[in-house]
N, C-alpha and C positions, 0 to 999 in steps of 0.2 A: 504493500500500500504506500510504505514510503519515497519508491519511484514514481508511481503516480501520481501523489501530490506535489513531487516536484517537478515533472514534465506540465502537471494544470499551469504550477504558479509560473515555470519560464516560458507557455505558451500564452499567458494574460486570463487562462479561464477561472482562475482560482487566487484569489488572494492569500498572504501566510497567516490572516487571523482567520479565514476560513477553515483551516485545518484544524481536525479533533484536536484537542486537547493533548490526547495521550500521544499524539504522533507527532506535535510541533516540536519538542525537541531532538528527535532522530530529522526529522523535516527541517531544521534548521541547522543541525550539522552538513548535511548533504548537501544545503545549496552556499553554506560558508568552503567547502571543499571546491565548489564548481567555482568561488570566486563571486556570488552573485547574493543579494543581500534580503532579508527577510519581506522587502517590499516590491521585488519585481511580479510587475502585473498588476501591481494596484495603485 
């Protein structure tokens, strides 16, 4: 689920406060490793 959420958030369909709860922190390591910051897409 957590590549999911971060293909929504770098293709704009999903923003990072969209994301459950329990996933935002693995969702937010993942897109500090691509280099890209908790607000792309929104």
């Amino acid at each position: 689920m957590v590549e999911i959420y971060v293909k929504l958030i770098m293709n704009g369909r999903r923003t990072f406060e969209q994301v459950p709860e329990n996933l935002q922190t693995a969702v937010k390591n993942q897109l500090d490793l691509l280099g890209l910051e908790t607000t792309v897409g929104g």
